[in-house]
N, C-alpha and C positions, 0 to 999 in steps of 0.2 A: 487891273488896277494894281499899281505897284505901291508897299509899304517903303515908307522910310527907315531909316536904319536903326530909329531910335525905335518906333514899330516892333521892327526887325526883333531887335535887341529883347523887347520886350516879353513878345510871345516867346523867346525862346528861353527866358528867364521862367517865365509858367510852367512852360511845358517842363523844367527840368523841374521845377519846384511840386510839380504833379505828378513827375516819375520819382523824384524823391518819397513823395509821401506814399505812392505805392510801394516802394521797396520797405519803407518804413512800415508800412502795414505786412506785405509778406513777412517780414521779418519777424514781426510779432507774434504772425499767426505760425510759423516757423516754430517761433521758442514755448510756444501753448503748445505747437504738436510734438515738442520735444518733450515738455515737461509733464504732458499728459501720457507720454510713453513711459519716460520713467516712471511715473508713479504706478503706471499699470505692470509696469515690469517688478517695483518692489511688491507691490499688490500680491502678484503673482508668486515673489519669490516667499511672500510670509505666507499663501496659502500652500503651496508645496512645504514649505517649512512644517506646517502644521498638519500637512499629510504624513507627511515623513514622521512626525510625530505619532501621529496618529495610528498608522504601520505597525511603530516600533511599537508602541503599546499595546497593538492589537498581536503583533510576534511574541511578548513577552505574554499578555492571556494565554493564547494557547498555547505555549510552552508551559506555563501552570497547570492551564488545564490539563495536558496529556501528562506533568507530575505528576496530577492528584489522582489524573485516573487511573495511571498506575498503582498507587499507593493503596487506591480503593482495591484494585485485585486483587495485593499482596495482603493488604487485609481481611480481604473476603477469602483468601486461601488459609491464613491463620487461623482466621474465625472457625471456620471448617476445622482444623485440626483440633483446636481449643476447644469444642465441642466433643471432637470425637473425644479427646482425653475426659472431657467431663461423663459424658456417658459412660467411660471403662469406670471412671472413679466411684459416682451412684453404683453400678453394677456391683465392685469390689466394695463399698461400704452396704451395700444391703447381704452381702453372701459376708463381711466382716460381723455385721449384727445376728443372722442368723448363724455364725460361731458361735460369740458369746453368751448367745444363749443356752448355748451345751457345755460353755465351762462351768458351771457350778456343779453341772451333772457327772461330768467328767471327774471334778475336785472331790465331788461323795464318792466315787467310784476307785479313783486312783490311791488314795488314802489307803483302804482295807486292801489293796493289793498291793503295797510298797512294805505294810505291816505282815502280812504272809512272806513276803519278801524273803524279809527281815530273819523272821521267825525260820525259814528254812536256809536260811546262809548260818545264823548260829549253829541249826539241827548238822549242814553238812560236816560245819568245822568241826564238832566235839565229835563225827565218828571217821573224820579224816586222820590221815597220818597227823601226829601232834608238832610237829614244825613251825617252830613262830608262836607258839600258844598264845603267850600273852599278848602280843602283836593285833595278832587277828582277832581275839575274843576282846580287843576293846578298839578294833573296828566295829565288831556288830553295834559294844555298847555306846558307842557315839552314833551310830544311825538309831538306835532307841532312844536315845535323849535328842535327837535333831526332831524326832518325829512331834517332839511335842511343843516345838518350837513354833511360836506364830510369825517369826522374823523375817521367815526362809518361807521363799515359794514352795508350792508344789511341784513345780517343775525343775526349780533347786534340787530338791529333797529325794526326787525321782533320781535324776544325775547324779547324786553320788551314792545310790543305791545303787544303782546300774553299775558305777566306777568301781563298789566293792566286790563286787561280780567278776568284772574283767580281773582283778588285782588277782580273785581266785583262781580263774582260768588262766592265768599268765603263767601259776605256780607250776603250773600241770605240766608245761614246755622251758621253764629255763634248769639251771643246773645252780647249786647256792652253797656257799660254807659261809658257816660262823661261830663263835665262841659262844658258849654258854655255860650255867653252873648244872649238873645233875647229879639226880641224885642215885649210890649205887651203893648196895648194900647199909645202909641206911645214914650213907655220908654223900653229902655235896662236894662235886669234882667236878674242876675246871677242866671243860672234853671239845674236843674241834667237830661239830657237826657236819656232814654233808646229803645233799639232797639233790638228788638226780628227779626230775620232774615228781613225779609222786611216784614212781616204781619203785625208788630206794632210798632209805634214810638209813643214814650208822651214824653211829660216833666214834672216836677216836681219842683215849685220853693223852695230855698234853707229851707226858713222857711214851707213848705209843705199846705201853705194856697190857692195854687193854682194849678192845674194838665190841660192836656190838650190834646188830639189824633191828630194825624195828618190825614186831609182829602185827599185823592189822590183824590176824585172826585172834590171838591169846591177850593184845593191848600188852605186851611187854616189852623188853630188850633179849633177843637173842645173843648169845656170844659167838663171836668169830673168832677162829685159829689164825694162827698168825700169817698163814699164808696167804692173806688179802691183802698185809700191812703194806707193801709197795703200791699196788694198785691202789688202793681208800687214799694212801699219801700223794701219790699222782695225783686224780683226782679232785686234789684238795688243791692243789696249787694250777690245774686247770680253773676250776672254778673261783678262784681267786686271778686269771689271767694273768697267772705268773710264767704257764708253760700253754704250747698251742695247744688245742683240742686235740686228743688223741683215745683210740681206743682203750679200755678201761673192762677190769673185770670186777663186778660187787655183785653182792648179792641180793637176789629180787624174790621180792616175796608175793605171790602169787593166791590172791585172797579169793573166797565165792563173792561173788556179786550180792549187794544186799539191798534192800528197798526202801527208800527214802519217804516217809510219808509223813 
């Protein structure tokens, strides 16, 4: 059976009008599978977003963490030390308290031995050669008046007991001149003293017309001839370091030994 053209015409006007509306359907369904990919792709790109987040947060934790637990060592190592120093310091304040409980005992005790001291450094001076008299005999009397002072430690008061000690033993090793008034024949006269450790004391008076040794045995003045008068002058300006140290002849006097009690 043959169709006519208008026929003809007509199915093929359908037919495109029916591939039309399929391409138009593909097309749709095309841009649904388009836009369903995009979004699955942003989807995707904000759950990685929020991994990567999540990562970095969890990187920055444990970098915290392995701070702190550092920090916790180095404090558990301090702590340690901190300790040990507390336990030396208890140890040193219980052996500090049982000190102080011996200084009062010590303070009764030291007292009556700085007063014996005392009392046997006057005793040596008045039977020592007489050099410095007054000097030295109101050193003692200043450690008798210190003693009765409440101002001054004990352990002050100790110290420069001891120091007038040393001052005595120093006498005994250096070499000394000085001027002083004495008295001879029952007139005061200005005389150049010298004193070689305590072996020798003379004087010299100023015009050099007279010399003299001192006796430990008799407690007097000896006289000397003139032939010492270079030597004593020597001497005299050694111990004033006006000439170098040089040897020197005086005269020494040679006592018995006596008992200090």
């Amino acid at each position: 059976m043959k169709l006519s053209k208008l026929a003809q015409a007509g199915l093929f006007v359908g037919m495109a009008s029916m591939a039309s509306s399929a391409l138009a359907a593909q097309s749709e369904q095309l841009d649904q599978a388009v836009k369903a990919g995009q979004e699955i792709n942003q989807s995707a790109g904000k759950s990685q977003q929020k991994i990567d987040k999540i990562a970095d947060q969890i990187q920055s934790k444990l970098q915290q963490f392995k701070a702190v637990n550092k920090e916790i060592d180095g404090l558990n190592v301090y702590n340690g030390q901190m300790q040990k120093q507390i336990d030396n310091q208890l140890t040193e304040l219980t052996d500090l308290a049982s000190s102080m409980e011996q200084v009062s005992i010590i303070e009764r005790q030291i007292s009556p031995l700085m007063a014996r001291m005392i009392d046997t450094l006057e005793a040596f001076i008045s039977l020592d050669v007489p050099f410095l008299s007054e000097e030295r005999s109101k050193r003692v009397a200043n450690l008798k008046a210190m003693m009765e002072r409440a101002d001054i430690s004990a352990s002050e008061k100790f110290r420069r007991v001891m120091e007038a000690y040393q001052v005595e033993v120093d006498y005994g090793r250096t070499i000394e001149a000085y001027s002083d008034l004495l008295e001879l024949d029952g007139k005061e006269m200005d005389v150049d003293f010298l004193r070689i450790g305590r072996v020798a004391y003379v004087y010299q008076t100023r015009d050099g017309s007279r010399m003299g040794a001192w006796n430990t045995d008799s407690k007097s003045w000896d006289d000397l001839d003139a032939g010492y008068r270079t030597d004593i002058n020597k001497a005299l300006r050694i111990a004033r370091k006006q000439l170098a140290p040089d040897l020197v002849v005086v005269p020494v006097n040679v006592s018995e030994p006596s008992t200090l009690r």
